[in-house]
C-alpha positions as CSV (number, residue, x, y, z in Angstrom):
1,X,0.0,0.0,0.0
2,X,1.2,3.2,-0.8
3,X,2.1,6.0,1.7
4,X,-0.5,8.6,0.4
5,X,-3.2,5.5,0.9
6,X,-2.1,4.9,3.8
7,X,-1.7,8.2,5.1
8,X,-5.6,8.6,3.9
9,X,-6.4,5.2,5.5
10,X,-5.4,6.6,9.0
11,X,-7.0,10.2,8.4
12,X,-10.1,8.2,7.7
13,X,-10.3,10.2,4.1
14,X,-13.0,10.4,2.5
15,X,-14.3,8.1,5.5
16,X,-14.4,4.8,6.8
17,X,-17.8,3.8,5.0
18,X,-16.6,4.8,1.8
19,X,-13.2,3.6,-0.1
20,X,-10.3,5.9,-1.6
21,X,-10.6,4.7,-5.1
22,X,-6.9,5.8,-6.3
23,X,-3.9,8.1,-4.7
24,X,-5.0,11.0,-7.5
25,X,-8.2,11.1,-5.6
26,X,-7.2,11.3,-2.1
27,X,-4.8,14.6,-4.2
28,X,-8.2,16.1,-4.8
29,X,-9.5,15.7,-1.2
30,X,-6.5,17.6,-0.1
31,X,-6.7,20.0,-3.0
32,X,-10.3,20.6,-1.7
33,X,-9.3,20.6,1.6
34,X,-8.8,17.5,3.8
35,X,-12.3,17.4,6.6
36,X,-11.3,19.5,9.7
37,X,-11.5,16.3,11.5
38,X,-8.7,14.4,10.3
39,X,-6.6,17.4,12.1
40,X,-8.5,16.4,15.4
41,X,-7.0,12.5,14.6
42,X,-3.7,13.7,13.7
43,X,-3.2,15.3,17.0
44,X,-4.7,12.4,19.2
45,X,-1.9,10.5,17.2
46,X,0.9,12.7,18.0
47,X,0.1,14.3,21.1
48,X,-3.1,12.9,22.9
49,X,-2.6,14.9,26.0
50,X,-1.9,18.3,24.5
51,X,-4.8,20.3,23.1
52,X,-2.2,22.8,22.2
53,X,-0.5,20.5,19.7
54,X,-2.9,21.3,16.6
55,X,-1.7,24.9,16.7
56,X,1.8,23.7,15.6
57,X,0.4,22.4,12.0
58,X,-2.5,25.2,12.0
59,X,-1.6,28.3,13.2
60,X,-4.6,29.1,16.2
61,X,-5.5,32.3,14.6
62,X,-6.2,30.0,11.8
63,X,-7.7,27.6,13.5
64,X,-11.1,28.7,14.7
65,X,-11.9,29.2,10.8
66,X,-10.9,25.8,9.8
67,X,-13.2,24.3,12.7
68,X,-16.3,26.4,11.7
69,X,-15.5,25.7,7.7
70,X,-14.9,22.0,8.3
71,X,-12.2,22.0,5.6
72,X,-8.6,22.5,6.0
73,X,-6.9,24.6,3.1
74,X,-4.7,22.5,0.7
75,X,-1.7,23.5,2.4
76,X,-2.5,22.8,6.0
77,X,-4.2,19.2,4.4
78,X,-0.4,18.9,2.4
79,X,0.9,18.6,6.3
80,X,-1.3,17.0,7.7
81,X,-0.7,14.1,5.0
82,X,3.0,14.7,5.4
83,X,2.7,14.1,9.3
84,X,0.3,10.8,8.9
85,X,3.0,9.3,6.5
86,X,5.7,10.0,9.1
87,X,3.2,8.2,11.6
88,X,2.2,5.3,9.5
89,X,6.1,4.4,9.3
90,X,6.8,4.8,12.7
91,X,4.3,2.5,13.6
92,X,5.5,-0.1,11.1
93,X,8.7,0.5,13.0
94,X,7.6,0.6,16.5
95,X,4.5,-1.4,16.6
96,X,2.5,0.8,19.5
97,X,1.2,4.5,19.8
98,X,3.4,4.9,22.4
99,X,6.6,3.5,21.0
100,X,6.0,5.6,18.3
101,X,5.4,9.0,20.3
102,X,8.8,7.8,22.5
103,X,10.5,8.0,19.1
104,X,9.2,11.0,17.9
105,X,9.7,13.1,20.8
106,X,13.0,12.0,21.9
107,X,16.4,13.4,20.5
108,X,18.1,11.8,17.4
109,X,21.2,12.0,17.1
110,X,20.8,11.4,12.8
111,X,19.0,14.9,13.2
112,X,21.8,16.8,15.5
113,X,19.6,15.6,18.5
114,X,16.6,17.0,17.8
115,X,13.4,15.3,18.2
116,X,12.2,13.7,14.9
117,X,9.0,15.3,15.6
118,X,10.4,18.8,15.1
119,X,11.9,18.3,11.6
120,X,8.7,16.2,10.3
121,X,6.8,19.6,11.3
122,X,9.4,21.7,9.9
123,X,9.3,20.9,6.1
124,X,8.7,17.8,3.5
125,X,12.8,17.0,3.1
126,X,12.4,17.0,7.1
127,X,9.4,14.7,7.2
128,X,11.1,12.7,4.6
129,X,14.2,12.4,6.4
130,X,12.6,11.1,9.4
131,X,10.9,8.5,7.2
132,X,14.4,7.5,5.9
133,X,15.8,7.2,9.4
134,X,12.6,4.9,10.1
135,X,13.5,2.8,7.2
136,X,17.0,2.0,8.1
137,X,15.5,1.5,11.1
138,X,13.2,-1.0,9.8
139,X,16.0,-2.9,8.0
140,X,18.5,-2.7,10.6
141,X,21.1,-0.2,9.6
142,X,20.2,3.1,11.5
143,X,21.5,4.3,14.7
């Protein structure tokens, strides 16, 4: 399964009821803007005990608006999917939620010990750095 599936799969895009037909169709959801809601699952993912946690992939100013809208814009949904990738590998990784978190939130030293949390939020090279780490991780060769 592909990471964009995947990352849709765990967002519960378009929604559990109803299949993702192809990748270029889960594009258009975030082109249209991905439901407010997969934000709220995001965040229980990453950070189920801080409600101030959302504000760090939708600025709060913003946020209010996206909650009344139901729609996140295509950027904010471009992060969103960016994060749930990083997720999904962890947890092929790490097995639990909280393995997972441990690993996201403690200092790397591949990412000049900074938590791998931090660059995933920072930009896609991050995020996709992260999933490299992960990877070797996965087959044995990462620190």
């Amino acid at each position: 399964m592909s990471s964009l599936f995947e990352a849709a799969h765990f967002l519960e895009v378009p929604s559990r009821n109803k299949p993702l037909q192809s990748e270029l169709q889960y594009l258009k959801y975030v082109e249209r803007g991905l439901p407010f809601r997969s934000l709220a699952r995001l965040a229980g993912a990453f950070a189920p005990n801080d409600a101030t946690f959302c504000y760090r992939i939708v600025p709060k100013a913003t946020y209010a608006r996206c909650k009344v809208s139901g729609r996140l814009s295509k950027a904010q949904g471009e992060r969103v999917t960016r994060l749930a990738a990083v997720w999904n590998d962890a947890l092929s990784v790490w097995k639990t939620d909280d393995a997972v978190r441990a690993f996201l939130y403690r200092a790397h030293p591949l990412l000049d010990n900074r938590p791998p949390v931090d660059i995933a939020l920072d930009s896609e090279p991050g995020a996709q750095l992260v999933r490299d780490i992960l990877g070797r991780l996965e087959h044995g060769s990462a620190v």
